[in-house]
C-alpha positions as CSV (number, residue, x, y, z in Angstrom):
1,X,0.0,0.0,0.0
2,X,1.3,3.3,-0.6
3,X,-0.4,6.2,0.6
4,X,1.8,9.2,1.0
5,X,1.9,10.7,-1.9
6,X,0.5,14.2,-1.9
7,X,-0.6,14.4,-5.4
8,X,-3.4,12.2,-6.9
9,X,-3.4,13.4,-10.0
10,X,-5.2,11.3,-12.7
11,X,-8.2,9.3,-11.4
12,X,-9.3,9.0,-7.8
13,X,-11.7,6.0,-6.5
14,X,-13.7,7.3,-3.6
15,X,-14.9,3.8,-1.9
16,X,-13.4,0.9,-2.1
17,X,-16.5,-1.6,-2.5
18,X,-17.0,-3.9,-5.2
19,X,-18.0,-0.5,-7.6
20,X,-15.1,1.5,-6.7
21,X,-12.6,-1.7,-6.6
22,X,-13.6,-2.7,-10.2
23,X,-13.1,0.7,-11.7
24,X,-10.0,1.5,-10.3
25,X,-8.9,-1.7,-11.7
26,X,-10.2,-1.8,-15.4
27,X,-8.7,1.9,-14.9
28,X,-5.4,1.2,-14.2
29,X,-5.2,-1.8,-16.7
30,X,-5.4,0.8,-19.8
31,X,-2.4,3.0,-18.1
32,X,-4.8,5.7,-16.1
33,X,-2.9,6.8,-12.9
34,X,-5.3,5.5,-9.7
35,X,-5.7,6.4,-6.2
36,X,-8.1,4.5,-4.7
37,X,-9.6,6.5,-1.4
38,X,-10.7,3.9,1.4
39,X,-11.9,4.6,5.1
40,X,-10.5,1.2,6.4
41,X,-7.1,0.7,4.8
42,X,-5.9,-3.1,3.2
43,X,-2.6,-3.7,1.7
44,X,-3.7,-5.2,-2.0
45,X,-6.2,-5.0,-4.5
46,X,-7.3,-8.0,-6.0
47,X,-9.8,-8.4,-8.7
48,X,-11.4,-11.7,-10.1
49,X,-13.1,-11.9,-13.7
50,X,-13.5,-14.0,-16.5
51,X,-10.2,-13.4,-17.2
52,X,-8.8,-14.8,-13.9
53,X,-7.5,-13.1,-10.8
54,X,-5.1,-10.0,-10.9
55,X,-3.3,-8.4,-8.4
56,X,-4.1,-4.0,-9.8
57,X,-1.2,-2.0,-8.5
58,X,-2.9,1.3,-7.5
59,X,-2.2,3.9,-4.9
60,X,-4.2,3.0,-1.5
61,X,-5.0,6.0,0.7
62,X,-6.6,6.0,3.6
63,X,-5.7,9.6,4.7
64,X,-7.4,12.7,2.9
65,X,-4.6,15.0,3.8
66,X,-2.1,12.5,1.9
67,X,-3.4,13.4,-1.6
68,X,-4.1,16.8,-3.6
69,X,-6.2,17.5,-6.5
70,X,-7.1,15.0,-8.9
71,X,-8.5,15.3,-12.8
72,X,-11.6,12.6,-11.9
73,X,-12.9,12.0,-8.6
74,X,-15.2,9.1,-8.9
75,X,-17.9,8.5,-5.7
76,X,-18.4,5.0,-5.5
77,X,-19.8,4.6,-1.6
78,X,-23.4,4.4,-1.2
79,X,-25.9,7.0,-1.3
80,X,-26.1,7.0,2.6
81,X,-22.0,7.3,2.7
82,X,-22.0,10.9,0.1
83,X,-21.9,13.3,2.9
84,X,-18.5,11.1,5.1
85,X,-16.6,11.7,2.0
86,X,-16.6,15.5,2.3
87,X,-12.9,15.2,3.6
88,X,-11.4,13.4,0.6
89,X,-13.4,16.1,-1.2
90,X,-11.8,19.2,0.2
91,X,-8.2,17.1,-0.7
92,X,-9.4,16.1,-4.1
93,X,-11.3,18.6,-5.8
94,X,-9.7,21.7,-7.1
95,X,-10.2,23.9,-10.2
96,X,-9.8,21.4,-12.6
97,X,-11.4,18.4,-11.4
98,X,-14.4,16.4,-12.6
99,X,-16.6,14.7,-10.0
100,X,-18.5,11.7,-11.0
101,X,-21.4,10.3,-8.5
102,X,-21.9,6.7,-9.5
103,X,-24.7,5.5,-7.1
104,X,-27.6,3.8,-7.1
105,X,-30.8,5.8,-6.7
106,X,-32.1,9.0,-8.4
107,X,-30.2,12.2,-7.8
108,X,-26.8,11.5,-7.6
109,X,-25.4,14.9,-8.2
110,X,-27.8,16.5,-6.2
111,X,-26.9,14.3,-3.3
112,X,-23.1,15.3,-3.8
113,X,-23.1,18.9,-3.8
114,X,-23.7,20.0,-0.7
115,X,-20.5,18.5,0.1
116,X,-18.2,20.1,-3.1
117,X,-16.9,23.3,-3.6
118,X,-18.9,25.8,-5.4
119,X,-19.4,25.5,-9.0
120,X,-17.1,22.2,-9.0
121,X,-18.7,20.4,-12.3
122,X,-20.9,17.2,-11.0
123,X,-21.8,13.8,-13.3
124,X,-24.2,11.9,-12.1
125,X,-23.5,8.2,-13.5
126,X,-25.3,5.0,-14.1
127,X,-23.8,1.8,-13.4
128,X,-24.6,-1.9,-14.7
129,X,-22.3,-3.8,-13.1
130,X,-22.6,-6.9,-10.8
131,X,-19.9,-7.4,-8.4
132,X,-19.2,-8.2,-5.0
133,X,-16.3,-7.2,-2.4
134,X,-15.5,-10.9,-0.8
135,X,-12.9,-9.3,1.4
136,X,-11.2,-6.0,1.8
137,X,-9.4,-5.1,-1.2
138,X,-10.8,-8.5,-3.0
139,X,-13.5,-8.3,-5.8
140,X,-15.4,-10.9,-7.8
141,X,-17.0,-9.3,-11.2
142,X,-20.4,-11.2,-11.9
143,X,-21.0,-9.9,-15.2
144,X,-21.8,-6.7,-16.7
145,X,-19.8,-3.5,-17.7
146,X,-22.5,-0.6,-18.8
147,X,-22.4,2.8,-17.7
148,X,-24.7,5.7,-18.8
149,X,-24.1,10.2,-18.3
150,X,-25.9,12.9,-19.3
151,X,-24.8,13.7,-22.9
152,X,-22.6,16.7,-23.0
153,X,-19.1,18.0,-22.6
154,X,-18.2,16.1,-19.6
155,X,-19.9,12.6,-20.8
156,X,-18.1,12.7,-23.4
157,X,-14.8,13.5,-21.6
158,X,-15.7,10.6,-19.0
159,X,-16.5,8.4,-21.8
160,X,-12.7,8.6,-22.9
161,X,-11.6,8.4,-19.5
162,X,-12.9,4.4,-19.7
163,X,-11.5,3.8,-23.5
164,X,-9.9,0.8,-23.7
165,X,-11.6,-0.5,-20.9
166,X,-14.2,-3.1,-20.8
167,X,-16.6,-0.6,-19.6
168,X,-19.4,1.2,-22.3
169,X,-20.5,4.6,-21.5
170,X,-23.3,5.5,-23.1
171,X,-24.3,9.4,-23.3
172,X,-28.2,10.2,-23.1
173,X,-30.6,13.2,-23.2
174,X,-33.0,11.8,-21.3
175,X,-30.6,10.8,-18.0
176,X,-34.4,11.3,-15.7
177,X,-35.9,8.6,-17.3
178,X,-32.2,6.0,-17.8
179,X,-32.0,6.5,-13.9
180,X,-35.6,5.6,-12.6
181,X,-35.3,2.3,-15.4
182,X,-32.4,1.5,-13.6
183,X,-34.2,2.1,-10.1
184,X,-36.9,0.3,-11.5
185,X,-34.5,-2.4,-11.0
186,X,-32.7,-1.2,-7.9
187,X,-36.0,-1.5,-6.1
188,X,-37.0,-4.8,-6.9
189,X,-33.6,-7.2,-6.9
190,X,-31.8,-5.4,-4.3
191,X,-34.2,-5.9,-1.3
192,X,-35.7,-8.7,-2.1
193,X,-32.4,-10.6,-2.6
194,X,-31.6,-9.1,0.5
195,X,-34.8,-9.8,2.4
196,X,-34.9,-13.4,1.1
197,X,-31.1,-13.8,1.5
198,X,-30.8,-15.4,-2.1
199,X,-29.1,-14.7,-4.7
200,X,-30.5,-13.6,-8.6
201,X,-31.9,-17.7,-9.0
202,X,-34.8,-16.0,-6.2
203,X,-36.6,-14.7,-9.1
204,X,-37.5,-18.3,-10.9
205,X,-40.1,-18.7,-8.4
206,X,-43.3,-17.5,-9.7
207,X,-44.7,-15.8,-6.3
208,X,-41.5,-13.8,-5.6
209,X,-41.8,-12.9,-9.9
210,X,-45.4,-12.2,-9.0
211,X,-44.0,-9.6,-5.7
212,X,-41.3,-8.0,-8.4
213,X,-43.9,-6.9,-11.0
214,X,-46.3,-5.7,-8.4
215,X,-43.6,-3.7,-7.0
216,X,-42.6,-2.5,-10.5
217,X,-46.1,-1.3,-11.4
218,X,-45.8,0.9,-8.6
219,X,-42.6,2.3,-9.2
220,X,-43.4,2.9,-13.2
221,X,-46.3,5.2,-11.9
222,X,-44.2,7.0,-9.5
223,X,-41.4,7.4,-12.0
224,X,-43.4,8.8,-15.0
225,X,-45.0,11.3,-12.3
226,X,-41.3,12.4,-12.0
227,X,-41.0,13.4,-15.8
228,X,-39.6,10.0,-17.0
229,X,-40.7,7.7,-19.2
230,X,-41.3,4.2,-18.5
231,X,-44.1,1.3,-20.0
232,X,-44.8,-2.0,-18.8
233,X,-42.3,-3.2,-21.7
234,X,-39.3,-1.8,-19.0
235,X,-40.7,-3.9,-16.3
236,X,-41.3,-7.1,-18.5
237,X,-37.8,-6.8,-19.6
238,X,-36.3,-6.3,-16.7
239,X,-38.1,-9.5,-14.8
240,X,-37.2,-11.4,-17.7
241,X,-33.4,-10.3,-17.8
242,X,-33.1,-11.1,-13.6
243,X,-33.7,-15.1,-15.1
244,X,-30.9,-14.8,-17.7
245,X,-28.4,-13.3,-15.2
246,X,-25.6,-15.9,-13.7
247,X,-27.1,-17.8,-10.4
248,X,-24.6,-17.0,-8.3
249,X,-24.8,-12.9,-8.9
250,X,-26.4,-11.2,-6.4
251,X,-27.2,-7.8,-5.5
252,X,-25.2,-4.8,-3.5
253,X,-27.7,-4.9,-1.1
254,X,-27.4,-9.0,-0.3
255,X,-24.2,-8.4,0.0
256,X,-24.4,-5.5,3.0
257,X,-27.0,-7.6,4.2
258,X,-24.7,-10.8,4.8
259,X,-21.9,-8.5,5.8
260,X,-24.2,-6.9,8.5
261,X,-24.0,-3.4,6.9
262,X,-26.5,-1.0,6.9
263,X,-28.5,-0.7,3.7
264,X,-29.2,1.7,0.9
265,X,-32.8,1.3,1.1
266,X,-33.8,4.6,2.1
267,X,-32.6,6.3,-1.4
268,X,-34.0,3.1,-3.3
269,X,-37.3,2.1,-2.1
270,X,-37.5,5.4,0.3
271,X,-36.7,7.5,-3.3
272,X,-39.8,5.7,-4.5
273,X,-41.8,6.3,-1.8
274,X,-41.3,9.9,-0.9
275,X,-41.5,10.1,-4.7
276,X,-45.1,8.7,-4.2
277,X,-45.9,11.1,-1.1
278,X,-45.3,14.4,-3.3
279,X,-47.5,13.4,-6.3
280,X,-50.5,11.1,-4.0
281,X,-50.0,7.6,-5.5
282,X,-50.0,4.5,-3.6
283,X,-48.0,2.1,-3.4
284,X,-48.6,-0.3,-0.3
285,X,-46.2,-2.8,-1.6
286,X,-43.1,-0.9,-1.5
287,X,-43.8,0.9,1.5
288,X,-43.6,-2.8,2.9
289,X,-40.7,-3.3,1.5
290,X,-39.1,-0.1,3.2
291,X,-40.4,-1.3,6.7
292,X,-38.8,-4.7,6.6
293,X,-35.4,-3.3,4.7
294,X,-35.4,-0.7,7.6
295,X,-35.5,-3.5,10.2
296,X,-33.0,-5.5,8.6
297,X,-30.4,-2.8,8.5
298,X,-27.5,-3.3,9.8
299,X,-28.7,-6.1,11.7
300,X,-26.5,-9.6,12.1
301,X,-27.9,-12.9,10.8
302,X,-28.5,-14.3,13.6
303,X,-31.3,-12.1,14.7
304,X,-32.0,-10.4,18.1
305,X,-30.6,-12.1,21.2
C-alpha cells in the first residue's frame, strides 16, 4: 500500500467496495494513474473476472490529507455514505477536477453537492455492473460493464476516460428517465435478494416474480410522475433479464445484508416512496418493503438475542 503521496493526479476512486474496486482496476489496466480512497485501509487490491485473478497496483489512501487535486474524482460509496466523503473532497477537488457520483438511486449529483466546492462540475452516472467485495481489497465481477451520463461535454470527456476498458458509456438526453429504469431495477432485486437472503436464481419462483412486477407497477407510476418515461415493456424486460443473469450474482444490497451493513434502502425504495408522497400515488407494496429493509439494516444474521 502506498499512501503518502501528496498528489493524486489522474483518477481518484472514492470507496473501495466492489463498484469502486472494479473501476479502479479496469482503470489502471489501460495505463490511467489511480488512487483508490478507502476509510479502512488493506494492503492489496485484488480483482477476479472471467479473465482470472489480478493483483491491480494502484495507490491506496486511507488519509485525505495524503493526496491533492485530482483530474476525476469518482464516488463510488453508497448514497447514505456521500456526505463522510466530504474530507477526501476538500483534498481532491480543485479547479480542474471532474466529479462523478456513481450511485444507485435518483439524484446522484444533487446528493453530492452540498459537500463540493462551489461550481465544482458534477456527473451523475449509471452503473450496470454486478460485483461483489469478498474481502477487503478483493473483488469478484459477476458480469456486466455498462455505464450511462448525461450527454454533454463532460460525458463525453468521462466516456474517454474508460476507452480501452471493458466498460461502455453511453451518453443520453433523457438521464431522468435512464435513472428511474435502472431504479426500476434497484428496487425490486436489491431488497428482495436481501430480504430473502438469495441470490438472482430468487426470481425463478413465480410468487416472488409475481412480488417484483407488483412492486414494479408501482414504481413505473411513480417514476413517469417524475417526468420520466417508462411502459410496462421496461418492467417485462427487466423481470425477464433477472432469469438470464448468472445464479450466483447477487445484488449490492445481499451483500451489505450478509456482511451486517447497513442498507441503501432509504434512497432506493424510500426515493420511490417519498416520490409517491409528493405526487399522491400509492404504493402499499413498497412501502412494505421499506419497513422490513429498515428492520433489517444493519442487523446480524443471527437475529435479536
Amino acid at each position: 500500500m502506498a499512501d503518502g503521496t501528496r498528489q493524486a493526479g489522474g483518477v481518484a476512486v472514492i470507496g473501495s467496495g466492489g463498484i469502486g474496486g472494479y473501476l479502479a482496476g479496469a482503470l489502471e489496466r489501460v495505463g490511467r494513474d489511480v488512487t483508490l480512497c478507502v476509510r479502512t485501509p488493506f494492503d492489496r487490491l485484488v480483482v477476479t473476472d472471467a479473465s482470472g485473478e489480478r493483483e491491480v497496483p494502484v495507490r491506496i489512501v486511507a488519509d485525505p490529507g495524503a493526496v491533492g487535486p485530482a483530474d476525476w474524482v469518482l464516488v463510488t460509496t453508497k448514497a447514505q455514505d456521500t456526505a463522510g466523503a466530504e474530507p477526501w473532497f476538500r483534498s481532491l477537488v480543485g479547479p480542474g477536477t471532474r466529479v462523478v457520483v456513481i450511485q444507485n438511486g435518483v439524484g446522484q449529483a444533487e446528493r453530492a453537492r452540498p459537500h463540493l466546492p462551489a461550481g465544482a462540475p458534477v456527473l451523475p452516472a449509471i452503473i450496470y455492473c454486478s460485483v461483489e467485495r469478498t474481502a477487503p481489497g478483493r473483488i469478484a465481477h459477476h458480469g456486466g460493464t455498462r455505464m450511462t451520463v448525461p450527454a454533454g461535454a463532460d460525458g463525453a470527456a468521462f466516456a474517454e476516460l474508460f476507452s480501452g476498458t471493458p466498460f461502455e458509456i453511453t451518453q443520453e438526453a433523457d438521464f431522468v428517465t435512464v435513472a428511474w429504469r435502472k431504479l426500476l431495477s434497484n428496487a425490486v432485486v436489491n431488497p428482495v435478494t436481501a430480504l430473502t437472503l438469495r441470490r438472482i436464481v430468487v426470481f425463478n419462483d413465480p410468487a416472488i416474480r409475481e412480488l417484483g412486477r407488483g412492486l414494479m407497477d408501482e414504481v413505473i407510476r411513480v417514476a413517469n410522475a417524475e417526468g420520466a418515461r417508462l411502459t410496462d415493456e421496461d418492467a417485462a424486460r427487466i423481470l425477464d433479464g433477472y432469469t438470464r443473469m448468472p445464479a450466483d450474482g447477487g445484488s449490492s444490497m445481499l451483500y451489505d445484508r450478509l456482511a451486517g451493513r447497513p442498507l441503501e434502502h432509504a434512497h432506493l425504495t424510500g426515493a420511490v416512496v417519498a416520490a409517491a408522497e409528493r405526487h399522491g400515488i400509492a404504493v402499499p407494496l413498497n412501502r412494505a418493503i421499506l419497513a422490513l429493509a429498515g428492520a433489517a439494516s444493519g442487523q446480524g444474521l443471527a437475529g435479536d438475542r
